[in-house]
N, C-alpha and C positions, 0 to 999 in steps of 0.2 A: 409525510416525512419518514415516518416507520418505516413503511414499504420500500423506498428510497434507500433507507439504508439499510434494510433487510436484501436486499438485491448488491449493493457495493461490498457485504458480507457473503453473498453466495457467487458472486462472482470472481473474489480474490483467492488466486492473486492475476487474474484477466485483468484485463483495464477497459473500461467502461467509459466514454464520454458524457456530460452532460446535457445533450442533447438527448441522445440514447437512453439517461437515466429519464428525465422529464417525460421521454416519449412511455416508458414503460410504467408510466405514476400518472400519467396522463392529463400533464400540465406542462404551460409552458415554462424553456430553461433558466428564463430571468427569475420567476416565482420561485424556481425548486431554488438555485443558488442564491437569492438572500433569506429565505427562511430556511433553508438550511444553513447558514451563516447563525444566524439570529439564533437559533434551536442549537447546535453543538459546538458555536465559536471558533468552527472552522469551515474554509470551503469545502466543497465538494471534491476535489481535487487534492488537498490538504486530507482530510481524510480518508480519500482512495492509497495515497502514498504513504499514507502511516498503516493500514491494514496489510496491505503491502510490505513495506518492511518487518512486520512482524510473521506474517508467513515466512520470511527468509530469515529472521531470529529461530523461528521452531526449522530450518529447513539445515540451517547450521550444525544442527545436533545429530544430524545423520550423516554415518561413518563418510559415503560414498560420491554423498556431494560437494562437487567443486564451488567455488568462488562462482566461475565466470557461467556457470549452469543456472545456479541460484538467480544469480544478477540476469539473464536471459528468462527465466521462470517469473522471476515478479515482474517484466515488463521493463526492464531499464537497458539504457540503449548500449550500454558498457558496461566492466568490470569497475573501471572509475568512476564512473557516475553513479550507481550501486555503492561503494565503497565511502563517497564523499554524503550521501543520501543517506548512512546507514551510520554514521559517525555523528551526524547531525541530530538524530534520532534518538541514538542509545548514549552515543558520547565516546563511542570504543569502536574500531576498527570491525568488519567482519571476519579478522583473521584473529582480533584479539577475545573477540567473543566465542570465537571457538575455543579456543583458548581456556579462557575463563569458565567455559560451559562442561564441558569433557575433563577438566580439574588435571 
């Protein structure tokens, strides 16, 4: 499980399937997704997307990127889906977190 999630850490903000992870820990993906369930009380996927959004919380803080770059960088399929994804997470908008960050 370490290794597993030492690779969804060196990977992000890529996106990684679960099969892809299993294959590279070298077990099948039913075993890695409930002991990794069991182990950090969340899926694998669940925690690919919060690694993910916190890349684009530290990607916020730089002068020169955009919204809809960021949101294309972690992997989401939209500026809205990014925005609704990142509200859910922090609780504040990507445009208020900039905001709030930069003071």
């Amino acid at each position: 499980l370490r290794d597993a999630r030492e690779l969804l850490h060196e990977r992000t903000p890529g996106t990684t399937t679960l099969s892809e992870l299993a294959e590279a820990v070298g077990v099948h993906p039913a075993h890695l997704a409930r002991s990794f369930r069991r182990e950090y009380g969340l899926t694998v996927g669940q925690y690919a997307r919060a690694l993910r959004l916190d890349w684009a919380s530290a990607q916020l803080a730089l002068p020169d990127a955009t919204l809809a770059g960021i949101a294309a960088g972690a992997g989401f399929a939209d500026q809205s889906h990014f925005t609704r994804a990142f509200r859910a997470h922090t609780g504040v908008t990507p445009g208020r977190y900039r905001e709030l960050i930069r003071g």
